[in-house]
N, C-alpha and C positions, 0 to 999 in steps of 0.2 A: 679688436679692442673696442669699435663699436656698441658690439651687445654687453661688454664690461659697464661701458659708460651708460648705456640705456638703462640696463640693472640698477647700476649702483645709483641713479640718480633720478630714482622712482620713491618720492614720497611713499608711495604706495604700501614698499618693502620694509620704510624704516632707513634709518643711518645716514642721511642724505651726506652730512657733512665727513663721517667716517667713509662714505665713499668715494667720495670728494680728495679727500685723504688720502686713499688706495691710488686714486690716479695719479697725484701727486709722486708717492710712490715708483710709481711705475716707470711716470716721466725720472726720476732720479734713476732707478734701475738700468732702461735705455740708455741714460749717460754713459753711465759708469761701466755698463756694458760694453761703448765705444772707447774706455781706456783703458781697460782693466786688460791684463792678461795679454795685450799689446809687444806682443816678441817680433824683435826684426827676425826673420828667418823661416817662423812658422809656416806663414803663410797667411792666405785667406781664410782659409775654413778657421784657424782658431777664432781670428775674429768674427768669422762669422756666426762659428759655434754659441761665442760668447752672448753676445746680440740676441740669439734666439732665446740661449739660458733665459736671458734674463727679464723677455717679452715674456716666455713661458711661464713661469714662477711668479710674474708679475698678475699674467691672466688667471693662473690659476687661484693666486689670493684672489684675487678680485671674486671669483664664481665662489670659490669658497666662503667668501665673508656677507656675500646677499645672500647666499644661502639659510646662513647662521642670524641676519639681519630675516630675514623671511618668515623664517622658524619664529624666531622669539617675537615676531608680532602677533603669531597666532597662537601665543604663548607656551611654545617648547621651548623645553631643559635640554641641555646639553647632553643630558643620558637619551633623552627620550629620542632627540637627533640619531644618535649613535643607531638606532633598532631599524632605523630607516632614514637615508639619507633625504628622503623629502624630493628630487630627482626625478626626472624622466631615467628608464632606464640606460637609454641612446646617450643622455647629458654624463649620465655618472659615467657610462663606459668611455667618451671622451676623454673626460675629467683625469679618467684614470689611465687612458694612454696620454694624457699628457704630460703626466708625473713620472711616467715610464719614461719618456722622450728628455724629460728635465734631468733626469737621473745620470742615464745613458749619455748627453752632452756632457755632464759636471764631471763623469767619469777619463771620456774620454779628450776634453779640454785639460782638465788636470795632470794626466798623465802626458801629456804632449810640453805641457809647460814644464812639468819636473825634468824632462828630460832634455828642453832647452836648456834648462838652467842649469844642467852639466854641461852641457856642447859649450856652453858660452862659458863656464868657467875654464872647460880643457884649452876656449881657444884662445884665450889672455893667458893660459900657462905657458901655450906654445910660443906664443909670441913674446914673451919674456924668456924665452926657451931654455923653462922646463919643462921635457919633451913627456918626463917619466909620469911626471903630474898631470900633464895634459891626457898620453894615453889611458891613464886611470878613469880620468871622468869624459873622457872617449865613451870608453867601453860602458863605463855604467851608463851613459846617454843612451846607447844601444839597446844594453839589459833591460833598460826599463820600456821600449816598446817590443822587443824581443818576450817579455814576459810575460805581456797583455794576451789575454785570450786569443784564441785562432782565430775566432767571429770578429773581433777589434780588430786585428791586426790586419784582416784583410780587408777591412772597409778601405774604397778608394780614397780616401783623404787620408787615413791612417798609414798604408803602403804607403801611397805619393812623400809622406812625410816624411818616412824611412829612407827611401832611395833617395832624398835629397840632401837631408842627415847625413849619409855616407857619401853621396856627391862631394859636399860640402866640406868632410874630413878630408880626402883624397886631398879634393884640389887646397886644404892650407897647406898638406901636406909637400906638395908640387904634383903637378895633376900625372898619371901613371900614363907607360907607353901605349901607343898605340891597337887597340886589340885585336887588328888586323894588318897583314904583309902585303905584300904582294905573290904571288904563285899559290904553290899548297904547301905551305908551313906547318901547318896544323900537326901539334907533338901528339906522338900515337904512343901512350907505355905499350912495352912488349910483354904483359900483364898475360897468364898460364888462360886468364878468362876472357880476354879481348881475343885471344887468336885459336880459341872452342868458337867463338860466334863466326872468324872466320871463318872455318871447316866449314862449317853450319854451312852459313852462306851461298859458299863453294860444294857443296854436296846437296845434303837435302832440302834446305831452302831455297835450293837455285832459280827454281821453278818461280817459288815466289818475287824474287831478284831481279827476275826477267822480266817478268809483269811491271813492277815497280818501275824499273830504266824506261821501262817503255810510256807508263804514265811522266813520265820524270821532263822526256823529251820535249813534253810542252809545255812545259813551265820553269825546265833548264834556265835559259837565258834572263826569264824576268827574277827569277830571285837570284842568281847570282849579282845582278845589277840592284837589287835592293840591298842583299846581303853588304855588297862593298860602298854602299851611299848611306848605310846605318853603322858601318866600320866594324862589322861583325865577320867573324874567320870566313870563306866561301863555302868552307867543306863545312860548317854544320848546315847545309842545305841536306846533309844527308839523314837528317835528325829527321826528315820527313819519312825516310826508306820505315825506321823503326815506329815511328807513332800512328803513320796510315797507309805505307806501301804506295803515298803519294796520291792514294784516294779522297779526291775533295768532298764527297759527301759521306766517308767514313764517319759513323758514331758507337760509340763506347759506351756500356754498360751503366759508366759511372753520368752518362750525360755530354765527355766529352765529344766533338764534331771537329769537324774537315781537318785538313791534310793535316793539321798542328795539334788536334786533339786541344782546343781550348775548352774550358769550364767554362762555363754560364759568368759566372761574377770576374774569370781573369781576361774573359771576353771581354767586358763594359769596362776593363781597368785600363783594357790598352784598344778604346774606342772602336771596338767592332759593334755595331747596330743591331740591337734584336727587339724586331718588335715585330710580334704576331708571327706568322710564318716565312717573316722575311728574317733571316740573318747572317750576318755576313762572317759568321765564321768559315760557311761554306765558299766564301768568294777568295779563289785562289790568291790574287794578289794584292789581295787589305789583310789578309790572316797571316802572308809571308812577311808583312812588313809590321806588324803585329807581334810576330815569333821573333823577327831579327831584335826589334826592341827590347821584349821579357829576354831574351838572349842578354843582349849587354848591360841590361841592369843586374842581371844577376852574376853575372863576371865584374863588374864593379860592387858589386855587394860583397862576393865570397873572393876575387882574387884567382880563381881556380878553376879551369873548366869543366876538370872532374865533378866539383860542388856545384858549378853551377847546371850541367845536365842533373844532379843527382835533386840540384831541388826544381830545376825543370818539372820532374817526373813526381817529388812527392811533396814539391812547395817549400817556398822558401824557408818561414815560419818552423814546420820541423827537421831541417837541417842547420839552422841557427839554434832553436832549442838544444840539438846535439851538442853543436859548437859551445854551445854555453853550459852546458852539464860535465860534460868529459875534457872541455879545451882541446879535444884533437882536430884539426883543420886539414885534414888529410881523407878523402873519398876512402880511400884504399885498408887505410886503419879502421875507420868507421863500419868498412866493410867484412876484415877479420874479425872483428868485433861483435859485427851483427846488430849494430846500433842503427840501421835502415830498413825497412820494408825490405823485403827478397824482390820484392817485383823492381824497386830502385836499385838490388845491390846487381842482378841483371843487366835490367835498362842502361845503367852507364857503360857496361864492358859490349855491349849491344850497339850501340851509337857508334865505341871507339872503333868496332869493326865493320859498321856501317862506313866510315869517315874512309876507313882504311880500303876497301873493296870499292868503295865510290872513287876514290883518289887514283886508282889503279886504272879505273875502267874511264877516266876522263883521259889517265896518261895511254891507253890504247892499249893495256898489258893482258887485258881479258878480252880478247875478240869474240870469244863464245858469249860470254853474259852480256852483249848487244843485242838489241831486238834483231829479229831475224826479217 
């Protein structure tokens, strides 16, 4: 704001008191910044989003109006402006990402408040309980961050907002059981394509099964003990057999790395470290307690384990779009359907018989598929 005020309060340029003005302005803007748009529930980021909006827009007038104060002392028209902004070209390119940056906040501030402003009417529905009224503007609270771009929706403040959005339903709702037992509970469908991946497994993939147990052996213990300290089932420790064969410096075509196959941006969502050649998606166990987490949020997101490895594998974002185009909440239906990637409609019936051949070989029924 400094060089606002140096600008603007240069006899030099013109306007002294018009930009005297603009400060003024500004200081109103900051205010109003600090109450406007103020949702119990949001979070921080709205307000902080707001805050910046409105520093932004504030700066931007200000560079825009010495500008135009600059211009017309050296006696430019406003057309004449137009042909050339008068700019360094470093200054205009600024200028101009900051109008992008101003945009992108108003965009994604407003749609986070449109969609409080259902949450909060569904939850005075429910509380006067009408339940039918409430799930209505439930769902549209959903819709409207479920609608947002994929690029939006994944920004960490955007996610964080969702998962806590549906937190927050659950628990008015009365918070859901537990998402882990004790032993191996874990429901296996006896689905025609979970028990092809067993054959698999049991035949020609054995080889690689063997391999995998035997990386398994040294990281067994520590993510079972993560896995039941994050309340996540035990047996999707075995979601590891299918994404890296338990190879922690495993990387994927697409970018993903170690044992969990994390992205780049769902890495930094669920605070894995990357910076320069150090990152800790390869570090076995901040990546296991990392996966156990995206595990349980997206079982309290979808309700379903089936849904939630299916968006494990293709993201949450387009397995909600599903949900919200077709209404089926059913992996399986999704599946006959063909409303998923192949590589997701796979991956789940892959996991199940991972889950299932892991379960077996913890309970001692496979003595061959033990390392030798």
């Amino acid at each position: 704001m400094s060089f606002a005020v140096q600008s603007l309060g240069d006899p030099k340029v013109g306007g002294y008191r018009k930009g005297m003005k603009i400060l003024r302005m500004a200081d109103i803007g900051y205010r109003r910044g600090m109450k406007i748009l103020w949702i119990e529930g949001v979070g921080e980021f709205t307000r902080r989003a707001t805050i910046h909006l409105w520093l932004a827009v504030c700066i931007s007038a200000a560079l825009t109006t010495s500008q135009i104060y600059a211009a017309q002392s050296r006696g430019l028209s406003l057309t004449e402006m137009e042909k050339g902004s008068g700019l360094p070209k470093e200054t205009q390119a600024m200028l101009d990402s900051l109008r992008k940056t101003v945009a992108h906040h108003a965009e994604v501030t407003e749609l986070l408040a449109r969609s409080q402003s259902f949450y909060r009417a569904g939850e005075a529905f429910y509380r006067y309980g009408d339940h039918s009224a409430a799930e209505l503007n439930f769902l549209r609270a959903r819709q409207i961050v479920a609608d947002a771009e994929e690029e939006i929706f994944y920004e960490a403040s955007v996610h964080a907002y969702f998962l806590k959005l549906n937190h927050e339903i659950a628990a008015l709702k009365e918070a859901p059981a537990p998402l882990s037992v004790p032993g191996n509970q874990f429901q296996i469908d006896a689905k025609e394509s979970v028990q092809t991946f067993v054959k698999y497994f049991q035949g020609k993939g054995q080889s690689v099964v063997r391999a995998a147990f035997a990386r398994l052996e040294l990281y067994e213990a520590m993510m079972r003990n993560i896995f039941r300290e994050e309340d996540v089932p035990e047996e999707l420790i075995y979601v590891g057999l299918v994404e890296s064969a338990y190879n922690p410096y495993a990387q994927s075509a697409a970018g993903a790395k170690g044992i969990w196959q994390f992205i780049l941006e769902t890495g930094k969502r669920y605070e894995l470290k990357q910076v320069g050649a150090f990152d800790e998606r390869y570090d076995p166990e901040k990546s296991t307690r990392a996966a156990a987490r995206y595990l349980r949020d997206l079982y309290e997101l979808f309700g379903d384990w089936p849904l939630a490895l299916a968006a494990y594998n293709a993201g949450e974002h387009r397995v909600l779009r599903v949900i919200e185009k077709t209404g089926i909440k059913s992996f399986w239906e999704m599946s006959i359907r063909k409303l998923l990637p192949e590589e997701t409609m796979a991956y789940v019936p892959a996991v199940l018989a991972a889950i299932s051949i892991g379960t077996q070989r913890a309970e001692h029924k496979f003595y061959n598929w033990l390392p030798n």
